[in-house]
C-alpha positions as CSV (number, residue, x, y, z in Angstrom):
1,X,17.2,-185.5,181.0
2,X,20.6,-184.1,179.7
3,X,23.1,-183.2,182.5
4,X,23.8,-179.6,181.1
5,X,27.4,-178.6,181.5
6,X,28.0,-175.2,183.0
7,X,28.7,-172.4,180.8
8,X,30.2,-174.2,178.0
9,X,30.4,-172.8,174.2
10,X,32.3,-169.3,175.4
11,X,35.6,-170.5,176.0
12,X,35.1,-174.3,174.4
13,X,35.7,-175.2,171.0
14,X,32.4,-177.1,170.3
15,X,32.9,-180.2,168.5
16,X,31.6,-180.9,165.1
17,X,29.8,-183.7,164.4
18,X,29.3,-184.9,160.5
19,X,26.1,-187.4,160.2
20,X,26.1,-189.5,157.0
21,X,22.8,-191.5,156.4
22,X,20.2,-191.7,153.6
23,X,17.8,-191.8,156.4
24,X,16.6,-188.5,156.9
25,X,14.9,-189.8,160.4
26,X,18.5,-191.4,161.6
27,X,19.7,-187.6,160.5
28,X,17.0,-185.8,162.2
29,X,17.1,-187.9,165.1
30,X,20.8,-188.7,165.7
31,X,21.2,-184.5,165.4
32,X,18.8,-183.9,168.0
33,X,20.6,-186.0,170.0
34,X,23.9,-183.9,169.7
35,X,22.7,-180.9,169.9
36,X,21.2,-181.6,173.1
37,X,24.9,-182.9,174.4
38,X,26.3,-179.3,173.1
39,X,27.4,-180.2,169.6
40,X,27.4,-178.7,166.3
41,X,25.6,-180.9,163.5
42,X,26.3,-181.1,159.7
43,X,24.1,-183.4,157.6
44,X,24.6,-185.5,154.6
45,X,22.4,-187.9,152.9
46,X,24.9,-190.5,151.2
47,X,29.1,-189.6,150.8
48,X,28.7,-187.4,147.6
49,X,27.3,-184.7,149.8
50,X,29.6,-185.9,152.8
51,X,32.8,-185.1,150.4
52,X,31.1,-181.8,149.5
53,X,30.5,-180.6,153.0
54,X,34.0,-181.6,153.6
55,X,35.4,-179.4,151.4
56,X,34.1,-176.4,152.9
57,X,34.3,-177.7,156.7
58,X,36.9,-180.8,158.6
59,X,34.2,-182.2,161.3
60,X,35.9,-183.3,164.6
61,X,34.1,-185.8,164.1
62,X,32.2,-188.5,161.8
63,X,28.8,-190.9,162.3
64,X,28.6,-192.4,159.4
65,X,25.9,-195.6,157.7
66,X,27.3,-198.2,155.3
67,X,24.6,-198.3,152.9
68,X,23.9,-195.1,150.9
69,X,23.5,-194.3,147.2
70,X,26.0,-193.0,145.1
71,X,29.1,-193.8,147.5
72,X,28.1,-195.6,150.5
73,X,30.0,-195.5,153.8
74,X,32.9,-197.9,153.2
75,X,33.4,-196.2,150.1
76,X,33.7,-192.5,151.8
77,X,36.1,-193.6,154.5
78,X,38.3,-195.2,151.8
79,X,37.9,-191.9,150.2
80,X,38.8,-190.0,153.4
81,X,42.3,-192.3,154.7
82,X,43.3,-191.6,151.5
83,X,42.9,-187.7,151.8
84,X,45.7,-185.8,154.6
85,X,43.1,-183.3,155.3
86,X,40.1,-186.0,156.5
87,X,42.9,-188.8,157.8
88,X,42.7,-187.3,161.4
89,X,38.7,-187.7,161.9
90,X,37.6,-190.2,163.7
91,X,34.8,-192.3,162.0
92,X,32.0,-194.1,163.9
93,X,30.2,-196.5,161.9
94,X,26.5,-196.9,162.8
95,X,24.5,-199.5,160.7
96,X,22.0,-202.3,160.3
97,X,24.7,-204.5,159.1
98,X,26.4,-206.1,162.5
99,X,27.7,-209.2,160.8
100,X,31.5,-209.7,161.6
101,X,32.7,-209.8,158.1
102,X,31.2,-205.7,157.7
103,X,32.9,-204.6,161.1
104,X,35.9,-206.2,160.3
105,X,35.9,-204.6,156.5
106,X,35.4,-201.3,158.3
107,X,37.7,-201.6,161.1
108,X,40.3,-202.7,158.1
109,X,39.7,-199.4,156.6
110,X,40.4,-197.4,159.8
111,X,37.0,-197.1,161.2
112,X,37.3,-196.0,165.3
113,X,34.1,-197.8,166.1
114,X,31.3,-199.7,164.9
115,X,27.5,-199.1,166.1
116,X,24.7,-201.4,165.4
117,X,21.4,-199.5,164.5
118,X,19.1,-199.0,166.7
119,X,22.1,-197.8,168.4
120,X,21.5,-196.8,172.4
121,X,21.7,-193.3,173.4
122,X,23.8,-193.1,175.6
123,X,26.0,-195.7,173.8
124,X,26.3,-193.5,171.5
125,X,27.3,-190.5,173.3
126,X,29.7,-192.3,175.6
127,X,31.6,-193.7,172.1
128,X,31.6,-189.9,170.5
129,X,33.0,-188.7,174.2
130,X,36.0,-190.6,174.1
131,X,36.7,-190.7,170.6
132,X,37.0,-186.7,170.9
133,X,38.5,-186.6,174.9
134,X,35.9,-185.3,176.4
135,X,34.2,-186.1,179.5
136,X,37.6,-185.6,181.8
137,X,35.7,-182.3,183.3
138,X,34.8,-184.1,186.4
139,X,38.4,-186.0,186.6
């Protein structure tokens, strides 16, 4: 069961969270998740859409799979280091492929942090957390 966190949303900035995956269960899922911890979910289904939603919105934060169609998650964070608008957000890579070689390619391209799927929970949550500073309200 979700702690719930007193009247936030109000007087909070709620973060955004982008979700990259041809998977729409890993969407569906992984959303669910968020939203349950008080965050705002935007979809994509491979980094063609991802760019597109970009244009229109800068996410506070990105989970994003390697392999996609059409520009696959290695591809889209080149695409997004290279861009001074998308530079800033952090990037959490969350894929089937744990082999060193792919986390060090994506760490190389500025990648935060590097899941392997079926990711945990509450790993999850605890690596989205920091990456944004939260989770100092009890400090």
């Amino acid at each position: 069961q979700p702690v719930e966190v007193a009247a936030v949303g109000q007087q909070r900035h709620v973060p955004l969270v982008m979700v990259v995956d041809d998977s729409l269960t890993m969407r569906k899922v992984t959303g669910r998740v968020l939203e349950r911890n008080n965050f705002e979910v935007v979809t994509a289904r491979d980094g063609v859409e991802a760019l597109e939603r970009l244009e229109e919105r800068v996410p506070d934060l990105m989970l994003l799979d390697i392999e996609m169609p059409r520009m696959d998650g290695y591809e889209l964070a080149t695409e997004m280091k290279r861009s001074a608008r998308l530079r800033q957000v952090p990037i959490v890579m969350i894929t089937s492929r744990t082999g060193d070689k792919h986390r060090q390619r994506a760490f190389d391209l500025g990648v935060n942090r590097y899941l392997g799927k079926p990711y945990q929970e509450t790993e999850l949550l605890r690596n989205v957390s920091e990456l944004l500073g939260l989770g100092r309200e009890h400090g």
